[in-house]
N, C-alpha and C positions, 0 to 999 in steps of 0.2 A: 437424422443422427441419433444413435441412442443412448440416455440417460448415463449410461459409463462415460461415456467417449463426450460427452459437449461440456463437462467442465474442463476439459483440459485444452482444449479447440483454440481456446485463447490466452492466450501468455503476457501477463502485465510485466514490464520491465523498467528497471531508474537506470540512467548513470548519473555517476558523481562524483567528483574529486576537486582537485583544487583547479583554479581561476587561472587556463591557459594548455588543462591538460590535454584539450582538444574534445570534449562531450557533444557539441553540437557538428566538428567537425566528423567526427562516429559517426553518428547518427544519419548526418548528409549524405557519408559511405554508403553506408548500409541500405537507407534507399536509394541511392542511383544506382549500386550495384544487383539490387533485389528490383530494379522496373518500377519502382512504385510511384517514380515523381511525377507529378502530371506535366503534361508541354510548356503550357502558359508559365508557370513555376519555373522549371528550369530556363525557360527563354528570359523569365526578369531578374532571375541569378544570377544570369550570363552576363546581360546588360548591367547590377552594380560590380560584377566585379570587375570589368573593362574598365567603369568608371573610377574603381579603386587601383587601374593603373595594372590588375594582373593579369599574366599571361595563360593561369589554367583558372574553371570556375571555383567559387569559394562553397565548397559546401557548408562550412556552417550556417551560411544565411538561409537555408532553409528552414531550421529550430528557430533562430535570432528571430522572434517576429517584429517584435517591437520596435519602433523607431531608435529610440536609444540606445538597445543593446548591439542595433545594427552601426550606429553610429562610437559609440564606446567599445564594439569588440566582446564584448561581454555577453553573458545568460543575467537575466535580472529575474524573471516571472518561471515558473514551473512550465513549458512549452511539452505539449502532448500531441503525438505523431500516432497516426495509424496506418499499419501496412499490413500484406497479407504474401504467403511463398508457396500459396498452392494447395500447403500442407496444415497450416494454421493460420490465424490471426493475433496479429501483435498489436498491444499499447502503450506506447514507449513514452516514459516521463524524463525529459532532460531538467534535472534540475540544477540552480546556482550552485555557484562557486563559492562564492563568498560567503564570510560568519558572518554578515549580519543578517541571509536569506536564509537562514538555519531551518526558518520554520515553514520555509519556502518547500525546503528537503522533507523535514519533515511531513509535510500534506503529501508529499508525490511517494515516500513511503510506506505511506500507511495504507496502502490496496496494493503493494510489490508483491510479484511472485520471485521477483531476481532483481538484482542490483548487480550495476555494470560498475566497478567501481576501476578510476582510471588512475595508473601514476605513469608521471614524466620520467622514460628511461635514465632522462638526465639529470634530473632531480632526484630522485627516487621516492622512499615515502617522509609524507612530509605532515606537519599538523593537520591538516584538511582531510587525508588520507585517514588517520587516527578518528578524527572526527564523526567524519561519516561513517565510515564502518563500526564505529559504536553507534551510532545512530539505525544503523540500517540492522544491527543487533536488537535493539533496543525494541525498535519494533517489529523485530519478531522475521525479517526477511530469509527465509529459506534454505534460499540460495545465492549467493555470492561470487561473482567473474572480478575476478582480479586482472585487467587487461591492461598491460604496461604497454604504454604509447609510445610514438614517436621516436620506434628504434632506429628508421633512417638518420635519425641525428648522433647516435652512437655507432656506424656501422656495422648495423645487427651484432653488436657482441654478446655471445650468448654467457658469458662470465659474468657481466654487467647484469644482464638478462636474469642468471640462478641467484647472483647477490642479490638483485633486491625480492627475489623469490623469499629466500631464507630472511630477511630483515619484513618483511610482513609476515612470515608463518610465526616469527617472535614474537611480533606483537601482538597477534591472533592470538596465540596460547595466555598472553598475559591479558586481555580481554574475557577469554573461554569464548570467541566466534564461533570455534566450530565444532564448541556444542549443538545437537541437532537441527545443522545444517552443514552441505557441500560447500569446500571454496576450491574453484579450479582458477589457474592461470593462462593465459595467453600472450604473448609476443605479436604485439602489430603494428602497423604504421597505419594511421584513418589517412593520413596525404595522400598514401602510395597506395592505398587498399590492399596493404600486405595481411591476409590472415582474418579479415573480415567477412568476407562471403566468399570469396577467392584466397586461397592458397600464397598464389602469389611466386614471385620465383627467387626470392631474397635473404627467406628464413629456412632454408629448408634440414639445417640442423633439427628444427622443432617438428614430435613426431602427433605432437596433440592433434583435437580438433579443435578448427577454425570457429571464431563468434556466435556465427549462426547456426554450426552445427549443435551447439553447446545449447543454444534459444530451443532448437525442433525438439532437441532429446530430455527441455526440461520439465519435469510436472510442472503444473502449474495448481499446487497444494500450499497450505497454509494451516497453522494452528489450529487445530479444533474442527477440519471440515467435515471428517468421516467419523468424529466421536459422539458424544450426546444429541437428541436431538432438540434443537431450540427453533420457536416459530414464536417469535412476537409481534401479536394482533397489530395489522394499521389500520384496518375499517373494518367494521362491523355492516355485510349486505344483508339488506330488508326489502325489496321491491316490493311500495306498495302502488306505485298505477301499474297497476297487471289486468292485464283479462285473462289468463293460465291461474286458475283455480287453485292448482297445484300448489304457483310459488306462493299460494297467503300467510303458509307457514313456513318459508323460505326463511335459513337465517346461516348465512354463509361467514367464515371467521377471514379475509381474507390478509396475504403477509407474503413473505420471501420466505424462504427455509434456511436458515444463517449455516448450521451445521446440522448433522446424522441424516437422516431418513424416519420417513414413515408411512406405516401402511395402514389399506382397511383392516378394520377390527382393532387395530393396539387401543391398549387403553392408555391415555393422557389424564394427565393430572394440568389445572390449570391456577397459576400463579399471578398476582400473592393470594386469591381467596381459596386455594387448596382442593376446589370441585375439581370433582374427578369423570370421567365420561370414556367413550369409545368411538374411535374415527368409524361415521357412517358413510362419508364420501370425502374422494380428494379431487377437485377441478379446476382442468388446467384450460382456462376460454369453456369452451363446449364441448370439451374431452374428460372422460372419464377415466382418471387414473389409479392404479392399485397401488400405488405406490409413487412416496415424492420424495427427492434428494435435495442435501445442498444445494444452494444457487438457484433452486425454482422458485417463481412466484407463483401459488397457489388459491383455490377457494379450500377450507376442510370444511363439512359438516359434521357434528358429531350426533349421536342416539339421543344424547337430554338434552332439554332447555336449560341452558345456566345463562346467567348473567357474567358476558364477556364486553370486555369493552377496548376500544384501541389503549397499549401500553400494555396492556397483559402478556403472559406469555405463556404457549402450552409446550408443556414438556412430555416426557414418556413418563407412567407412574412409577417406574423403577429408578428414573434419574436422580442422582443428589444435587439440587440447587436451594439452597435457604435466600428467600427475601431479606435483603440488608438496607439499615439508615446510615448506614456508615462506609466508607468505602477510603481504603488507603491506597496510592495510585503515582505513580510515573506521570507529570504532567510538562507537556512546553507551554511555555505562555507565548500567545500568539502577536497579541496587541503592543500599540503604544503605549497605553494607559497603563501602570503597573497595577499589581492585583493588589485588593487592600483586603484586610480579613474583618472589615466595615461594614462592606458590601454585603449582599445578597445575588446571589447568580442562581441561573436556571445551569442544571444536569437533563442533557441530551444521553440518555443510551437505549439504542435500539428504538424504539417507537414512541417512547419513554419519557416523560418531561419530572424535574422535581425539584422543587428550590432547595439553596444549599448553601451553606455558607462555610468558609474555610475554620479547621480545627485550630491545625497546627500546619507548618513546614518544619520537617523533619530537615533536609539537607537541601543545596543544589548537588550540581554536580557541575564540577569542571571538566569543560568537554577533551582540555588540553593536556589536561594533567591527568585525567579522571577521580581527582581527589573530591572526599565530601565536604561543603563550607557550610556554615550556618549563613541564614540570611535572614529579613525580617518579613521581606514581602519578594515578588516576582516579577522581572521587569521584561521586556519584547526579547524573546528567543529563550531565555533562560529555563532550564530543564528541570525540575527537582522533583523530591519527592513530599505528596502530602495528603494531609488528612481532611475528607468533608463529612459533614453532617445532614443528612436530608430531610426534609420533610413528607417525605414520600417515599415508601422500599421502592429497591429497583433487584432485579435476578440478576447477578451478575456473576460471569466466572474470571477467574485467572488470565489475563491475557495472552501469557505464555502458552495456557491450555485454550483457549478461543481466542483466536482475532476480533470475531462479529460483536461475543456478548462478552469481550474484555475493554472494548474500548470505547470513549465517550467525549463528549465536548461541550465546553462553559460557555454558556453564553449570558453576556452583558444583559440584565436586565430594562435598562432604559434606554439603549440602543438596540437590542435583537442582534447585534453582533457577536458573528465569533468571536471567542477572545482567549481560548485556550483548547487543548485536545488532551486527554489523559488516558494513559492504560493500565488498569487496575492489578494489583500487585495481589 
């Protein structure tokens, strides 16, 4: 496959809405009707849902892994599906329903290329609905399927159907969602497999395309992949039991490509001690490449010896990036424990570690109202925005403008626990 064509190969996707709108029942659709279930699987399907007394299988049990959500009916954990249509490969995140799994959502969108976001025909849009689509805003999701469920319970009315079209395109606008990003709608039933991977013979008012046609036709791009180029060091290669002569002055910078490209000859500047050099080699295993894109992990060498070390980062010498001890940022707090501005936390970005302690909190945000409140401190789910101080520069851009070198995560110092996820403003 060629270096064009293998990022887009695979398509990261959420759904998400409120608690009942069918997301894992989607999702069981879409593989049975895409082949992808294995036998055993659907044979032990078959078997609890006989035992739950029903007459046709239950596909949500297939996401439902957990005991309890199998028992409660519910999504509780972030449940991650992989299937493939021939044509690509998909990794589907079904996440919770519920507000108090916010941060649940949160994780499962923070690598989305699309968000399946579902509302009940019957319902229509409802707080959770609002929610997540700010959320799936917030960080940064592309692209956006409005997929209104569960039309067999309305009679396919396509009336029903354009109202609640028009009553989220409102919302949308009083948001700005679809500021740079797509939002398309679809009409389905996940029961009936109306409009899922199948047409179906029930909607046929609707002249769109169907879920998955929507999946094959979407990039699969994100903030910042084709802009600057960022490579931040995670090991420094030196092999020294060698009998090859050659490698005794081996010194390979090795890393992913987060965003841009780069080739032999550019000349890099490298951050924060500002040495500057020129790629002498790119290697990918025991290939020699002229050239490396986002999403690869690579060896570079470059013409001089500089003192590089993991957490560094090399850029192109033309790029604007300034080293910063400060960084103000969109954070969820993940944890039980609420954040105190007491503490001392480690800052995770990119390869990157730096202790930190909180400035200020500027506001929360209510997710319901989306109004700003003051607050003193941050409690499990709670969104806001705020200020840290480092002990260490870290390169960071906009989130809005990079996904990779926009976002970052706190972690508890006397536990090594996650404890928050931020995207710098």
């Amino acid at each position: 496959m060629s270096q064009e064509n293998f990022q887009d190969s695979l398509l990261r996707f959420m759904t998400c809405g409120s608690v009942d709108d069918g997301k894992s029942t989607l999702i069981g659709r879409l593989l049975f009707d895409t082949k992808t279930i294995l036998t055993d699987t659907l044979t032990q399907i078959e078997k609890t849902s006989k035992k739950r007394g029903m007459t046709a299988v239950d596909l949500s049990l297939i996401t439902d892994g957990l005991q309890a959500e199998r028992e409660q009916g519910i999504t509780i954990d972030v449940a991650y599906r992989y299937f493939s249509t021939g044509t690509r490969k998909y990794i589907i995140a079904d996440a919770p329903g519920h507000e108090q799994y916010t941060r649940n959502m949160v994780t499962a969108a923070s690598t989305a290329h699309l968000a399946i976001i579902l509302i009940d025909a019957r319902k229509g849009v409802l707080t959770q609905t609002r929610r997540h689509s700010f959320l799936a805003k917030l960080v940064g999701i592309p692209h956006i399927v409005v997929a209104i469920n569960k039309m067999d319970l309305i009679d396919y009315d396509e009336s029903k159907y354009k109202a609640i079209c028009e009553s989220y395109k409102a919302f949308a606008k009083e948001i700005k969602l679809s500021e740079n990003r797509t939002i398309e709608f679809v009409p389905m039933s996940a029961l009936n497999g109306d409009m899922i991977v199948d047409r179906g013979e029930s909607i046929k008012w609707y002249k769109g395309p169907t879920l998955l046609d929507i999946l094959e036709k979407t990039t699969a791009d994100y903030a910042g992949k084709d802009k600057d180029f960022r490579f931040p060091v995670q090991f420094v290669c030196r092999p020294h039991a060698s009998d090859d002569h050659n490698l005794h002055d081996y010194r390979g910078f090795m890393g992913r490509v987060e965003s841009g490209s780069i080739s032999v000859g550019d000349e890099i500047t490298v951050l924060p001690s500002q040495y500057k050099s020129k790629i002498k080699s790119i290697q990918l295993g025991d290939t020699e490449l002229k050239k490396a894109i986002s999403e690869q992990s690579v060896t570079i060498l470059l013409e001089d010896e500089i003192d590089i070390s993991r957490g560094d980062m090399i850029i192109k010498s033309d790029d604007a990036i300034e080293p910063t001890k400060s960084i103000n940022a969109t954070v969820c707090w993940l944890s039980e424990t609420p954040m105190a501005s007491s503490r001392t936390y480690l800052i995770r970005h990119t390869s990157r570690e730096s202790k930190a302690k909180l400035d200020k909190i500027d506001f929360k945000v209510n997710i319901e109202t989306l109004a700003h409140e003051s607050i003193s401190n941050l409690s499990m789910n709670d969104i806001a925005q705020v200020t840290f101080k480092l002990a260490q520069p870290i390169m960071a851009d906009p989130y809005q403008n990079n996904r990779s070198t926009g976002a970052f995560i706190i972690i508890d110092e006397s536990t090594y626990h996650t404890v928050g996820a931020g995207m710098i403003t």
